[in-house]
Each structure stands twice: as C-alpha cells, then as structure tokens.
N, C-alpha and C positions, 0 to 999 in steps of 0.2 A: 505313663510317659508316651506309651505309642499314641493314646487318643489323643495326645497333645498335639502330638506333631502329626497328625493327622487332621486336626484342627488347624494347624498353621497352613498345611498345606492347600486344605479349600481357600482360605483368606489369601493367600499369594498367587490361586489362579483365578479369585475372583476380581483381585486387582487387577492385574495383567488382562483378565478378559474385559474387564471395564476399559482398560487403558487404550487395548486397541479397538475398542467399540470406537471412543473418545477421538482416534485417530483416525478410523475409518469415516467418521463424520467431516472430519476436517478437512481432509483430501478430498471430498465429493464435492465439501462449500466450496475451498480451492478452482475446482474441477470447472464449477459454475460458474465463477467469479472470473474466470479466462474467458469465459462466452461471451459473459456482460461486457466486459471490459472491449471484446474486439465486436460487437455488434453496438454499441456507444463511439468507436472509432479509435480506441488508444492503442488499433494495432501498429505498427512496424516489419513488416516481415516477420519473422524469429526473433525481434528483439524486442526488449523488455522483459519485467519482468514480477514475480508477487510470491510473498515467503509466511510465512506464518510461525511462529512460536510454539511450540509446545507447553500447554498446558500446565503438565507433570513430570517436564523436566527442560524449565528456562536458560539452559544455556544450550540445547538443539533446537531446531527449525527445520520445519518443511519448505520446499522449494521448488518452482519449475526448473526444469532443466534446460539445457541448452540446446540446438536447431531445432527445435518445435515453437509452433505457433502458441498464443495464449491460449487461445480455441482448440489446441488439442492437447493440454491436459489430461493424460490418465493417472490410474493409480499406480502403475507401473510405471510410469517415468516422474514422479517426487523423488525427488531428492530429501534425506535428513540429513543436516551439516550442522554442524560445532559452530560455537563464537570466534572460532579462527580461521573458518572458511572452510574445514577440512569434511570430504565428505565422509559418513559414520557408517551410512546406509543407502543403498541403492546403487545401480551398475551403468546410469547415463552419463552424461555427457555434464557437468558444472560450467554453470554461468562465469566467463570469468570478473563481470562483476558484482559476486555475493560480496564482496568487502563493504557494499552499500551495505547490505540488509547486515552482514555481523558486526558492522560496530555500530549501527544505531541499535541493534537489539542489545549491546555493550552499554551504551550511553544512556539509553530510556526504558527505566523498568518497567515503565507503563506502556509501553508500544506491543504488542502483539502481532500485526499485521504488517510489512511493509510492501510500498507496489511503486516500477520505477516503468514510465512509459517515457514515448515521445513525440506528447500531442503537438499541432501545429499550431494551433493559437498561442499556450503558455509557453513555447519553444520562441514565437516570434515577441513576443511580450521580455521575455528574457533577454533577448538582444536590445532592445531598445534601452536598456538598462534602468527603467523606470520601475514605481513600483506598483501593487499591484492595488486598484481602487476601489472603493465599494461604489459602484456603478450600479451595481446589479444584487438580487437576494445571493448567490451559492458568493460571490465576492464577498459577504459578510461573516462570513464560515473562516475567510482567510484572514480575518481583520487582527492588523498586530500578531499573525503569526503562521509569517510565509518569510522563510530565509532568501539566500542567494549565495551558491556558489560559486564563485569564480574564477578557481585556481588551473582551470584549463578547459579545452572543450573536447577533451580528449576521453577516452572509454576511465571508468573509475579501476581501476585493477591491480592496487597496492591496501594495502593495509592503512597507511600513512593517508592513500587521497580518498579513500573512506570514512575513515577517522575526519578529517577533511570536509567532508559531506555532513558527518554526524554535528560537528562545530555550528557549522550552519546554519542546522536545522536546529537547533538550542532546546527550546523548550515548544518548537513552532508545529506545527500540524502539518506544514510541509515544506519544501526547499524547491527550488526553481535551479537547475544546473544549468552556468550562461550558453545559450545556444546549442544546447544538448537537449535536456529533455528535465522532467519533474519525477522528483522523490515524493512521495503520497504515506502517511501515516496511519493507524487507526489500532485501538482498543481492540476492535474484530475488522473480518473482512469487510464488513456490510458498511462500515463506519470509512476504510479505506479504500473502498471499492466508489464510494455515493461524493468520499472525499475528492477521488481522483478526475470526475467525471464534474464536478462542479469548479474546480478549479480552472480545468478547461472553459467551460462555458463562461467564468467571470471573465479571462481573459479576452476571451471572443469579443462579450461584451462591450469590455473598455478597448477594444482597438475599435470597435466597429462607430464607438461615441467620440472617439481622440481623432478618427479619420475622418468625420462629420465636424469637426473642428467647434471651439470654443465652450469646453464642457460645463454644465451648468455643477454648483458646488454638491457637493457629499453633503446627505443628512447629518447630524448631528454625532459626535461621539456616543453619547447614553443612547442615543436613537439607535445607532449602528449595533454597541454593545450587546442592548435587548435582544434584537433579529438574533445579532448571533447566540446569547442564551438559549430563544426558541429552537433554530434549529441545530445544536446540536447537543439536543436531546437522545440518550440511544434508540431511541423507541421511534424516534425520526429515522435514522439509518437504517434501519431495520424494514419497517417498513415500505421505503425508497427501493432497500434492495432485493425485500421479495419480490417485489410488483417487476422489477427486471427480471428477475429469475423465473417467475409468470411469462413475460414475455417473452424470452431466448426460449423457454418450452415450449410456448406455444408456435414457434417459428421453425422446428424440428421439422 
C-alpha cells in the first residue's frame, strides 16, 4: 500500500513539475511577444493587450496586466484569470478589458492566444467603414474572416460587450473594433502575434492604394484562397515569429 501511494505521489509531482515547466515556457513566449509586438509599433502607451490559454486547464488564461507597457512583461506581473474575468492568481493590477480575451476564449475552443492593440492603420480603416481588401499578401490572411464591431467606440468592459466582440468575431481570425482598435486571434502566440502585425500592414496597404485613387480589381477568389492556404501554414507563423524574436534580441 505504502509503495502505492508512494508511487502516486512521484506521478503527481511529476505532473505539476511538467505543468509548471509548461507554464514557465509560456509566460517567457508571452514575455517576448510584448517586445515584438511594441518594436513592430502595436504599442499604445499601457494599452493593449495579449492573454494566452492554458494548456491543462482551458478555462484559465494568462494575461498582461494593467499600467505596464507590452514591452515590459515579466513573469511577476501575468496575471491567471478565470472565464469570468476573475483573477485566480497573481497580485497586479487587471485589465479591465479581459471580457475581450474570456469570452472569446468562451466562444472559440480553438483560439489559445488573444492580443488586442491599437494600430493606426486598421484603426483608420475601421472608420471608414469599408472592408477590408486583398490588395496586398498579409490582406489574404484576412480574406472572408475579419469581423467588425460596432456597438461602441468606448473601452470593452462588461461581460455583455465582450460577448459583443466575441459575436463578431464569429468564426473570423480577427475583429476590427469601429474606431478603437483590432482583436487579433491565434492557435499560439507566434500565429497571433504574425496575425496582428499583418493585419496592420494590409490595411496600410489598402488606404495607401484607395488614397492613390481608382484601385485596379482583386485577384481572383481561388487565386486569393490559395495565398491564403499557403500562408497560414503553422510553420509559417512560426517561423515569421522567431526571425522577430531574433531580432528584438539582437536589438537588446
């Protein structure tokens, strides 16, 4: 009996020590993905933001926390908070709009990653209320699945205009909030991290071709489809996002 449960007991601290291996990994990618993200330009001051899923146990998330930069992610200041916002673990300060990140991590069992900036390009794309074009390659990434929400231009910070947000983003890769700022989705971070920085640049794109006035037509639907097949491959992301994570090191 006792070798049993001596038995049991290396298995339950070999879990737990895997678990926070597993977690210790994640908050470092996190860590990095703040760098990328404000040396690409999706800083705001303190605002914004990027949460991550837990692994082996999908209804918590890690989270930046509130008056820090993205760029200054430690592992002392994540936050792990519940699908109701609540936070479970950690002694900072909470975003108060995580209702973004818990109800799309509510709504989409496949999402792992969420990241909410307030780039200038897809910001001013969102005003014009048009949508968004394949102009450009990272534009075909968004093709047939980029929301809009529009039910205010006000901070997301209810349950209800989260849920709200989640709507929107249906079954889409990302949402465009009108005149506020972009909800960015991904699988991993490297996926939402490559996603958030390209949505940016499509937008860029199509204002900079709509402001040169009389735009020549979109390729083809199957044509567009394909691109978007090619790149998002995960092995694209991935790639994309070390070669950043290369460079924010190398710029240390």
């Amino acid at each position: 009996m006792a070798k049993s449960k001596s038995a049991n007991t290396r298995f339950s601290l070999g879990k737990r020590t895997g678990s926070q291996a597993a977690h210790r990994a994640i908050k470092e990618q996190l860590i990095v993905a703040g760098k990328v993200l404000v040396a690409e330009g999706q800083d705001d001051f303190t605002r914004g933001h990027i949460s991550f899923r837990l692994p082996d146990n999908p209804n918590l998330f890690f989270m930046k926390a509130h008056s820090i930069g993205l760029d200054e992610i430690t592992m002392q200041n994540i936050l792990t908070i519940d699908l109701d916002g609540n936070v479970v673990a950690g002694s900072a300060r909470r975003h108060s709009e995580v209702y973004i990140h818990s109800e799309i991590f509510k709504a989409r069992a496949d999402v792992n990653c969420v990241i909410h900036t307030h780039p200038t390009y897809s910001i001013a794309l969102s005003a014009t209320g048009r949508p968004l074009k394949c102009y450009s390659q990272p534009g075909a990434l968004f093709y047939d699945a980029l929301g809009v929400y529009t039910d205010t231009i006000n901070l997301i910070r209810t349950h209800a205009m989260g849920a709200g947000v989640a709507r929107a983003l249906g079954q889409g890769r990302a949402v465009l909030l009108k005149n506020h700022g972009v909800v960015v989705t991904g699988a991993t971070i490297a996926e939402a991290v490559i996603g958030t920085i390209m949505l940016e640049n499509g937008a860029m794109v199509q204002l900079l071709v709509e402001a040169a006035g009389d735009p020549a037509p979109e390729f083809s639907r199957a044509d567009i489809e394909k691109l978007k097949a090619d790149i998002t491959q995960p092995e694209q992301f991935t790639i994309n996002f070390d070669y950043l994570v290369r460079r924010v090191k190398r710029c240390r």
